[in-house]
SEFIVO-959871 format. One line per 8 residues: for each residue x, y, z of N, C-alpha, C. Coordinates in pm, whole numbers. Each point is the difference from the previous one (the first is absolute). Layout:
<kebas>
X/Y/Z/X/Y/Z/X/Y/Z  ...
</kebas>
This chain:
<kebas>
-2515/-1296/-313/19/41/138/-133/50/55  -28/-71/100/-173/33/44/42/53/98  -47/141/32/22/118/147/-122/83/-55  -53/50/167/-88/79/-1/14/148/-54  166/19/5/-16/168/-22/121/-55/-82  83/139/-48/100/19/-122/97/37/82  145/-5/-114/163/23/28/-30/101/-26  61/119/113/43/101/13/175/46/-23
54/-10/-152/116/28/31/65/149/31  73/53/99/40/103/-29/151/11/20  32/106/-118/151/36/-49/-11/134/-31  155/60/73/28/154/-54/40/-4/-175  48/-142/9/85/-20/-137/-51/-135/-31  -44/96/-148/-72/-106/-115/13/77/-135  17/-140/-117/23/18/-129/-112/140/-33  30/99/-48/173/25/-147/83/22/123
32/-25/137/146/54/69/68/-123/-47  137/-5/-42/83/-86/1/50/-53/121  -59/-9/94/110/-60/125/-43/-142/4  121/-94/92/-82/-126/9/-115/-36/64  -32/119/109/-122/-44/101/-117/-2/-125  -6/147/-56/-99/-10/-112/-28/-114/-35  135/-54/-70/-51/-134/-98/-46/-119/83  40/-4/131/-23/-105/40/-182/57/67
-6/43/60/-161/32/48/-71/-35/-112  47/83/-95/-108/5/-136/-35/-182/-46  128/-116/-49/4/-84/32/-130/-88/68  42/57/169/-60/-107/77/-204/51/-40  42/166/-2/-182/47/-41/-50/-106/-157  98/-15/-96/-85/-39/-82/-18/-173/2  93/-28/58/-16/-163/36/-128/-49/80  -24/130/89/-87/-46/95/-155/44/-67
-26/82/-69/-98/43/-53/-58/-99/-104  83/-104/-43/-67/-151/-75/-132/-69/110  27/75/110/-27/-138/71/-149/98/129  80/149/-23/-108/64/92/-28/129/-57  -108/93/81/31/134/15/88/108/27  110/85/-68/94/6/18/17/162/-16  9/88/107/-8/159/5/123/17/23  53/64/-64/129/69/1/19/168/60
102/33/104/-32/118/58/170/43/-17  15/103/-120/116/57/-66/33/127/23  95/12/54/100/73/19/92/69/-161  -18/-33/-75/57/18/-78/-91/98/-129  65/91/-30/-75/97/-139/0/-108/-106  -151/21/-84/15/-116/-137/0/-117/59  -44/-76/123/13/-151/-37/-129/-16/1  -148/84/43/-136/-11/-31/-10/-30/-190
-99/-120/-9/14/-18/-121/-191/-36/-14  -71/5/-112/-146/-62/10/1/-90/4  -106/-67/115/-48/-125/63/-20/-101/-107  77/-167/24/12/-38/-115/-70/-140/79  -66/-137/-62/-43/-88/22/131/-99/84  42/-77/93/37/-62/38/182/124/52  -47/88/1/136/77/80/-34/118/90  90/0/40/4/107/190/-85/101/-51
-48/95/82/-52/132/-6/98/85/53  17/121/-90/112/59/80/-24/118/21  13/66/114/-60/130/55/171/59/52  37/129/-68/70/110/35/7/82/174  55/-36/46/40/107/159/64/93/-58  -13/123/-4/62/132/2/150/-73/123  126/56/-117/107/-21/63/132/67/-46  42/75/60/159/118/-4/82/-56/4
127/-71/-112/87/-60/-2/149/97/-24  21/95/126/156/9/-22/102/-58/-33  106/26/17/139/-80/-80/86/-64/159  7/-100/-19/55/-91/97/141/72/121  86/91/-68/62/62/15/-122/131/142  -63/44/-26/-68/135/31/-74/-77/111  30/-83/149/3/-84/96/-136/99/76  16/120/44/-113/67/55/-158/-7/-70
0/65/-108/-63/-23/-131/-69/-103/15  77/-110/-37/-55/-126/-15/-102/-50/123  92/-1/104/-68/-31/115/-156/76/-7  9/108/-5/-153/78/33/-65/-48/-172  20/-24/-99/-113/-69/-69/-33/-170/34  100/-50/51/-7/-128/-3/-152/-31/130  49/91/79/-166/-12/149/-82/86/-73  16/104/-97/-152/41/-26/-25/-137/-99
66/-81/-83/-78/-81/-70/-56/-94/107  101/-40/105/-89/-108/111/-106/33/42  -17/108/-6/-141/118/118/-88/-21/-131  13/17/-144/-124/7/-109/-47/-138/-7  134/-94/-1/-40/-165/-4/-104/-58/116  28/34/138/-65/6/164/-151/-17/-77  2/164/-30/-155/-27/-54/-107/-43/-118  99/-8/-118/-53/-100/-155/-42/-170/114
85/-3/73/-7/-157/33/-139/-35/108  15/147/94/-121/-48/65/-150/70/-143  36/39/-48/-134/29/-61/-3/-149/-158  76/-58/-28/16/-62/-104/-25/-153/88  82/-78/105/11/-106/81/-120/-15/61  -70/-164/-62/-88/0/67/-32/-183/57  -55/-11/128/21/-105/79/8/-156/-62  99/-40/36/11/-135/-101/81/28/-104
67/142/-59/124/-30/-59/99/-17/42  115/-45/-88/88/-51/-1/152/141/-89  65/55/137/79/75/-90/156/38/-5  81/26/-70/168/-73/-49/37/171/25  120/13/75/98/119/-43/141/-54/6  46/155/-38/211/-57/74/4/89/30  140/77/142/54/79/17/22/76/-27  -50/42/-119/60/155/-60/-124/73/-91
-10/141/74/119/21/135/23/-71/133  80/24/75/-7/-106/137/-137/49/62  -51/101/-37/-136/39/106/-106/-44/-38  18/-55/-134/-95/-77/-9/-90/-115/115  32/-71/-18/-38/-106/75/-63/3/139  42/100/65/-51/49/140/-176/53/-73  -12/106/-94/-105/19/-49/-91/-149/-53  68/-51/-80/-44/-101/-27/-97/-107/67
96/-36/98/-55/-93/107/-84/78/81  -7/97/31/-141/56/97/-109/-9/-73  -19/77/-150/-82/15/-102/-80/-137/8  86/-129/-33/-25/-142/-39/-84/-49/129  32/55/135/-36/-35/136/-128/62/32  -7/130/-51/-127/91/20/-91/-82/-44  12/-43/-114/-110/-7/-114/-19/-128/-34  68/-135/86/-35/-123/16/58/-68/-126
81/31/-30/96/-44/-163/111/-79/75  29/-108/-40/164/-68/4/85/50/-97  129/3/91/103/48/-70/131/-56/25  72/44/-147/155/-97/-17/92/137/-36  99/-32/110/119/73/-103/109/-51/17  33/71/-114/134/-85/-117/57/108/30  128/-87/82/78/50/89/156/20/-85  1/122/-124/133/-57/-73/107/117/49
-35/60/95/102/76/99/-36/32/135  115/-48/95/-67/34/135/46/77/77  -136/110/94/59/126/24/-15/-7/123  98/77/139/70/80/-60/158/-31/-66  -66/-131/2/172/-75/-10/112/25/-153  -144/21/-93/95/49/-122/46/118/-23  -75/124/119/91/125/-47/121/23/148  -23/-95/92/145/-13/48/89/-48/-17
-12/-98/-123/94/-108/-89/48/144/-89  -80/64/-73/24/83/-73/83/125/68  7/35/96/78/114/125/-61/151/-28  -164/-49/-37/-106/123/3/-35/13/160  2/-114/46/-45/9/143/104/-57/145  15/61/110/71/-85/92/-124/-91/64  78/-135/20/-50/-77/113/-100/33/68  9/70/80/-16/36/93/-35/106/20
-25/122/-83/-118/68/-39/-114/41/37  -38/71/35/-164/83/35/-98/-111/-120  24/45/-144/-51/-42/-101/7/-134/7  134/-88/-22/-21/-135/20/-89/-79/121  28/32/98/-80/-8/110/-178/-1/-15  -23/99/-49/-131/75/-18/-32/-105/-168  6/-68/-48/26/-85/-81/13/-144/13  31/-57/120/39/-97/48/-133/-36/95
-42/81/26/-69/10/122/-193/0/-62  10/55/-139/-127/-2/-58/-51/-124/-96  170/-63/12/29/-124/-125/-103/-123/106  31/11/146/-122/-105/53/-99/-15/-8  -78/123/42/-146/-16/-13/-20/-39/-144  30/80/-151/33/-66/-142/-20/-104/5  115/-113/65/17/-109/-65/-144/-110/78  -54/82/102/-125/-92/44/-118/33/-36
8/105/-63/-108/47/-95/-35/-86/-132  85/-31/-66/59/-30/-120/-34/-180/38  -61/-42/-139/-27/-119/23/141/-139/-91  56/79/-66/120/-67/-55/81/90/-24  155/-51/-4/86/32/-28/73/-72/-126  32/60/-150/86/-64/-94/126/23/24  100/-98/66/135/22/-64/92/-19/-105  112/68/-67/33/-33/-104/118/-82/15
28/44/92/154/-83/93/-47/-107/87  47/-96/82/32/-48/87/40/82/82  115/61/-10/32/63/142/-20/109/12  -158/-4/15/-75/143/25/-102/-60/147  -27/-136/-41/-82/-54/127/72/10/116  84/23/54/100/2/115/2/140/59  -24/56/-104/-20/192/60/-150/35/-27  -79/-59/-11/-122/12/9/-103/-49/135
135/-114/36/-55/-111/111/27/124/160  73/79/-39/17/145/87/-111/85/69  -72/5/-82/-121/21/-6/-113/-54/141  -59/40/66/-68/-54/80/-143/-41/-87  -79/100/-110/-73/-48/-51/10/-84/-126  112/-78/-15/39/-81/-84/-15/-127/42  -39/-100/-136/14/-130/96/48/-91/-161  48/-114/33/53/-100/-92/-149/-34/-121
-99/-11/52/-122/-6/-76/-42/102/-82  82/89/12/-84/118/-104/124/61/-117  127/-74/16/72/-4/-118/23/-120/-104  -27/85/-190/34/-106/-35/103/35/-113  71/-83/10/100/7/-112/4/-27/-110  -47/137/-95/-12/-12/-141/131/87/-123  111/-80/11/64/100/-103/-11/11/-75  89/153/-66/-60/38/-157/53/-58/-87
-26/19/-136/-5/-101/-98/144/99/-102  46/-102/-88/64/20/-120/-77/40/-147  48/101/-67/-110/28/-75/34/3/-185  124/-97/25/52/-34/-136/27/-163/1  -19/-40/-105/-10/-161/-14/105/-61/73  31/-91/29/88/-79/56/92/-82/-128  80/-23/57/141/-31/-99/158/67/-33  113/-71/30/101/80/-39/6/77/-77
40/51/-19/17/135/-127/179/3/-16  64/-31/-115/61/-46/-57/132/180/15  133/32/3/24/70/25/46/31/-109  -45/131/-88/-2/15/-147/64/120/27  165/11/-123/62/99/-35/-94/87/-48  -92/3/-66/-52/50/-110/-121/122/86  -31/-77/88/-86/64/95/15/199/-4  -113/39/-18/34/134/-26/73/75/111
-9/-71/176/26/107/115/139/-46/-4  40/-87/-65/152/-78/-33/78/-17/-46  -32/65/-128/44/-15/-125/109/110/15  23/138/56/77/108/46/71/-35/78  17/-121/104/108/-50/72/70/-63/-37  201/2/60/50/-87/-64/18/-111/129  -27/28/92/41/-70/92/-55/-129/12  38/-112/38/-27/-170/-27/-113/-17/131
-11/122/99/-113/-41/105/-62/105/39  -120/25/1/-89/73/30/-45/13/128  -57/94/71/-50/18/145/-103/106/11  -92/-43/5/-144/83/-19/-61/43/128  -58/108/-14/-74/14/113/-161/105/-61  -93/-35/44/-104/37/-111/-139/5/132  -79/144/-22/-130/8/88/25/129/76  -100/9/78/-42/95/66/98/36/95
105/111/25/133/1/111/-64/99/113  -91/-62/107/-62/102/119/65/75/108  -64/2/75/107/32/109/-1/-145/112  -52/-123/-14/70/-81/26/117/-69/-71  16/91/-97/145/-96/-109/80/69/73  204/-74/-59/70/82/20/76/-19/-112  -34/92/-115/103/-2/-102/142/10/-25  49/111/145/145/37/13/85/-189/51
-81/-41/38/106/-177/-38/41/-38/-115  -113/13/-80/0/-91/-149/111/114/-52  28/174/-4/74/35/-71/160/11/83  -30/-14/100/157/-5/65/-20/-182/-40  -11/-84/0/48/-85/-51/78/-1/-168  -102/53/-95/81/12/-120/74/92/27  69/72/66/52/76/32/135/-75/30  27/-57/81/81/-119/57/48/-66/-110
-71/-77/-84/-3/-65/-101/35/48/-174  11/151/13/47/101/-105/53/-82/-103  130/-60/53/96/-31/-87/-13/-154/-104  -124/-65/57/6/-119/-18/-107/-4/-171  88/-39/-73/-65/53/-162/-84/-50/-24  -17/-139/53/-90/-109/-19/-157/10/64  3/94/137/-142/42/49/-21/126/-23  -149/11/-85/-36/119/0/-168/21/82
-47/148/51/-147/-17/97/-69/50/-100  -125/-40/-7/-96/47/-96/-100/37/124  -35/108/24/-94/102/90/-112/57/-45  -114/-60/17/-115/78/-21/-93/6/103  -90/113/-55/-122/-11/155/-87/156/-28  -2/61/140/-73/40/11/-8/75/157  -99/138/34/39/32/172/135/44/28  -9/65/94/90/57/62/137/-69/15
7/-137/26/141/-45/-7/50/-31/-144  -92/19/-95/42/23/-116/80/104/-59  -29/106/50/13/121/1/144/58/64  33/-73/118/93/-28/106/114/-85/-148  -46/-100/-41/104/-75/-103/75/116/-65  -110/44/-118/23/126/-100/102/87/74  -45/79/101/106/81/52/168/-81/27  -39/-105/61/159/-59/40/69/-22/-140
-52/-40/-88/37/14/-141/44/103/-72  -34/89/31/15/111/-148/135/73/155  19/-18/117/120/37/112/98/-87/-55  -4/-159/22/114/-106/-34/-14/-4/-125  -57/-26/-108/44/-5/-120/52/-182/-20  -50/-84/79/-2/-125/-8/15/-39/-117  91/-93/-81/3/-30/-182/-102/-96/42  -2/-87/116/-68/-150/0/-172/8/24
-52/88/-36/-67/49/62/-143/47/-84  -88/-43/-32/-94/55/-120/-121/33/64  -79/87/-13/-101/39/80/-106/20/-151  -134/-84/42/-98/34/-174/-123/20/168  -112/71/-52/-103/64/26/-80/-81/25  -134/-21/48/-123/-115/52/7/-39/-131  7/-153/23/-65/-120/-140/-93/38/13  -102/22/-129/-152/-81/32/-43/-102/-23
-102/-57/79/-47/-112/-31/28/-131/-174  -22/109/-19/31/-80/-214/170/-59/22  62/86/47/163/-55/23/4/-76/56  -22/-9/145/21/-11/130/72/-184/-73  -65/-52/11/73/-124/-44/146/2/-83  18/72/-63/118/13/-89/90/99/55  -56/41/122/121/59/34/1/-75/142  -47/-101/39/61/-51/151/49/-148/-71
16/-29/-124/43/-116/-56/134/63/-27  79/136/-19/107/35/2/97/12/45  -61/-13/137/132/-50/86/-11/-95/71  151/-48/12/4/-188/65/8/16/111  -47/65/137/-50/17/94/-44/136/37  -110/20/127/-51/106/53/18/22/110  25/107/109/-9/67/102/-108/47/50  -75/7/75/-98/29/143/79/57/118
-19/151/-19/108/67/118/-97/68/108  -35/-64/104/-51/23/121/93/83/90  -57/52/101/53/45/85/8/-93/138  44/56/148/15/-64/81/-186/-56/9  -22/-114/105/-119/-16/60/-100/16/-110  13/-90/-102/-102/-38/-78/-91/-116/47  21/-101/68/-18/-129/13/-158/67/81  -82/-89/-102/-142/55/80/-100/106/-61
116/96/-60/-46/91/-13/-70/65/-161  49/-55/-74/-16/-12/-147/93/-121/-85  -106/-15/-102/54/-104/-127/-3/25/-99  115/21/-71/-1/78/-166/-71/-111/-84  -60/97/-58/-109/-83/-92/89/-72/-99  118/129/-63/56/-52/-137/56/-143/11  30/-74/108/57/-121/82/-75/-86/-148  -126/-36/18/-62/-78/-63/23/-16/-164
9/132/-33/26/-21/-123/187/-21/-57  70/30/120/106/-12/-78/51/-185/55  -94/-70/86/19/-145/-27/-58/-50/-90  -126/72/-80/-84/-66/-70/81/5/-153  97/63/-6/99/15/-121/104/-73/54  58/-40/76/115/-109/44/130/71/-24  -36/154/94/101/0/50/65/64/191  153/-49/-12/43/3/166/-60/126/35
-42/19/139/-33/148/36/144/-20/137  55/121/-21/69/93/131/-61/27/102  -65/-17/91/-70/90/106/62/23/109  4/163/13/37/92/133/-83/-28/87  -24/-96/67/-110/31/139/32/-94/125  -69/27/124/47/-120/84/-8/-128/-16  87/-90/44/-40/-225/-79/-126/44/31  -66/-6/116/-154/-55/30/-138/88/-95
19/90/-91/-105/12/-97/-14/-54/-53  -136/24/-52/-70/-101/-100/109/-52/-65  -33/138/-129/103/-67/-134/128/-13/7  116/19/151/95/-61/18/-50/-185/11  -70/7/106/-64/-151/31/-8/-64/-142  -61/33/-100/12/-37/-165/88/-59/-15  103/104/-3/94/30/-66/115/-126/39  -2/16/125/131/-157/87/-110/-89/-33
-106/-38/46/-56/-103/20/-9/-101/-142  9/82/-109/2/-46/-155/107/22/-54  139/64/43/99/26/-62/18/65/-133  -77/116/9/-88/57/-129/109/146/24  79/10/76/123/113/-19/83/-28/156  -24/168/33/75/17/116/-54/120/81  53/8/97/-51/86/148/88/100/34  -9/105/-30/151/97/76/-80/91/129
75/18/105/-47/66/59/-44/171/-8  -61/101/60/-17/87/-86/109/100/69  44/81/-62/46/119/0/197/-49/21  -7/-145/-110/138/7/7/62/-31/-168  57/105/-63/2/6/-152/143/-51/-26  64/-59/96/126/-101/-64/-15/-131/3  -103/-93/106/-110/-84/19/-41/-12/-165  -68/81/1/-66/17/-152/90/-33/-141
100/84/31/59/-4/-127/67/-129/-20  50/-33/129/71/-159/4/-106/-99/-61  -141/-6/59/-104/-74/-41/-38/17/-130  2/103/-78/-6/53/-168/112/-85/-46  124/-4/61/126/-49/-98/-33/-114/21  -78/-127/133/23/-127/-29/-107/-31/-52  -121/62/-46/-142/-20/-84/97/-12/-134  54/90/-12/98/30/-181/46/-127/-57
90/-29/156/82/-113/-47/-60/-181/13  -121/-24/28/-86/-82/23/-144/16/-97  21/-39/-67/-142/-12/-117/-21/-109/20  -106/8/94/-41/-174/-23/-214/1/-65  31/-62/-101/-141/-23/-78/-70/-75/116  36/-52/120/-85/-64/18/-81/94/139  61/76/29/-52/166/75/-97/39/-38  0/-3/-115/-87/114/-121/-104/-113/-19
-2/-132/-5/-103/-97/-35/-82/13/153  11/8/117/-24/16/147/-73/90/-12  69/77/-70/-115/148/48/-94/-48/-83  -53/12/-138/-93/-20/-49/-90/-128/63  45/-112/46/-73/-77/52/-48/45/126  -18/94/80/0/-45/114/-124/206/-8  5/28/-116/-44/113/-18/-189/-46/-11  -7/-162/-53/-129/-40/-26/-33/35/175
49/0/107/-51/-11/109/-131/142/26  58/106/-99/-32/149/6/-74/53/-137  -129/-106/-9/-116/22/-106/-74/46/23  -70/96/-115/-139/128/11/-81/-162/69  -22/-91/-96/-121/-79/58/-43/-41/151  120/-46/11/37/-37/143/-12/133/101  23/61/-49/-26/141/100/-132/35/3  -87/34/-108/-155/12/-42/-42/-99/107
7/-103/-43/-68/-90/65/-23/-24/162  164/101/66/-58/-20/145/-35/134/49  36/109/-90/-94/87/30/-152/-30/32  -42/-69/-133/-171/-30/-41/-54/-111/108  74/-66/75/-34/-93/72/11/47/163  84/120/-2/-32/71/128/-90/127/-26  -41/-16/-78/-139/121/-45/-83/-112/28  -48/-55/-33/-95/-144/19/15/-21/136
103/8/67/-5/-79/158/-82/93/58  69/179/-31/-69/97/77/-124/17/-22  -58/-1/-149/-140/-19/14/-104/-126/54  72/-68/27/-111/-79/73/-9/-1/134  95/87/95/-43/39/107/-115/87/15  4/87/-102/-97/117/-6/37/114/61  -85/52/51/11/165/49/51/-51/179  65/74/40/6/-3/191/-119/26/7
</kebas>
């Protein structure tokens, strides 16, 4: 990759954090560092490591990570880290680079893009939540709002600042096109990748997350439960479904709607009902091969607004996914368009449970062969590659 200046990546969250943004930034930093200069600007304690031949440089931002729950808190470290980042970037960014963030925090990016603008740098962001639309999806914010407003209104100048836009969805370009400083030329559509091999995975009694059930069908739900999930579907559905011997839910995760599960659990006392703690990574395969389908429980007004990552990997194992969200999202769009499960609308848990009983009673191998085929669409390579080729486009414009 021939450019005059270097990738500037910056992330609040990077490896040792376990989240997916981590893994995926970290990812696109070391893919791209084969090919260029590659500074890394971390948010995260411990991910500074010594400067190694052909990988990122990674430089530490002083950053206060309250507990997701503690909403005030959070907010006031999340702008002092934007306010420390503001200035690593204008003193680190220099004319003719080329530099990558995401949304989070959402204040990011407003810093971002001025920094990148000051200092004659092109810039991309990877757009894998959009604000203020995901914390009014989430019912942190009204509509209509002082804050949303005041948010809406700073997202323009942003988006004409900003020399690309990554989407992970499709139907994120349609609420972006909102935008007065938006235009069809400066989005590109790169989704994220699957990060376990491709191939059915065979549905084994023996399986350790399985082996404790007696029931003949499984119903999983597995990942991060935010405050755009809504877990109270998935358990008023088994809820509904109590009596039926043959389905049992296997529940894991993580976050606050996790937390929300646990409590409704240890109140109802659900028999159908098993709740195990975050997989890690070493599992993670052996326990989403355990059950013969999965759930994705969105809330209202997702479409646009976010795309669960875990999507990828649970086609890349071949199996049906459930998804709570409106038809027109992404991974609904998947989902009908390949016949790779089904669509329930959100916030209706007899919908659901009806849709659980005819997944039960319909095993079709050739569902489960769909997903895995159609999972090659959602490869690290294929993704690398148009990252690296819109790093290449932007550097050969050069500096404004």
């Amino acid at each position: 990759m021939q450019k005059p200046g270097k990738v500037v990546i910056v992330s609040q969250h990077y490896p040792p954090d376990p989240s997916t943004t981590a893994a995926i930034m970290a990812a696109i930093s070391d893919r791209v560092a084969r090919e260029a200069d590659v500074l890394v600007l971390s948010g995260t304690t411990g991910s500074a490591i010594p400067v190694q031949a052909g990988k990122p440089e990674i430089v530490e931002v002083k950053n206060w990570m309250p507990g997701k729950s503690a909403l005030g808190k959070r907010a006031m470290a999340e702008l002092l880290f934007t306010v420390r980042m503001f200035f690593v970037l204008l003193a680190r960014l220099r004319r003719g680079d080329v530099t990558l963030t995401v949304p989070a925090p959402f204040m990011l990016p407003y810093a971002f893009a001025a920094a990148a603008k000051l200092k004659g740098a092109r810039s991309v962001l990877i757009m894998h939540d959009l604000y203020p639309d995901v914390l009014v999806m989430a019912g942190l914010l009204k509509p209509q709002s002082i804050v949303a407003k005041t948010m809406r209104a700073l997202n323009a100048p942003m988006f004409r600042a900003l020399d690309a836009v990554v989407i992970i969805g499709r139907d994120t370009e349609k609420l972006l096109l909102r935008y007065r400083g938006m235009s069809r030329d400066k989005i590109r559509f790169i989704p994220n990748w699957a990060t376990l091999r491709r191939g059915v995975r065979a549905i084994d009694p023996d399986n350790p997350y399985r082996r404790s059930l007696s029931a003949r069908f499984v119903v999983g739900l597995s990942g991060n439960l935010g405050f755009t999930h809504d877990p109270v579907i998935v358990f008023e559905a088994a809820r509904l479904l109590r009596d039926d011997k043959d389905i049992h839910f296997l529940l894991s995760g993580w976050g606050i709607g996790f937390d929300q599960l646990k409590a409704m659990l240890a109140e109802a006392k659900l028999p159908n009902v098993t709740l195990v703690d975050r997989v890690e990574d070493e599992q993670l395969e052996a326990f989403l091969s355990a059950a013969d389908v999965w759930i994705i429980p969105y809330r209202r007004n997702v479409a646009g607004v976010s795309v669960p990552s875990r999507f990828y990997n649970l086609l890349a194992i071949g199996r049906p996914v459930i998804l709570v969200s409106e038809a027109d999202a992404e991974a609904a769009l998947t989902v009908t368009e390949h016949e790779v499960g089904w669509v329930v609308e959100p916030g209706k848990a007899d919908e659901l449970a009806r849709t659980v009983s005819r997944a039960a009673g319909s095993m079709e191998p050739q569902r489960a062969e769909r997903a895995a085929e159609i999972s090659k669409r959602f490869d690290f390579e294929i993704a690398m590659a148009d990252y690296c080729g819109l790093i290449r486009e932007l550097s050969r414009k050069g500096p404004d």
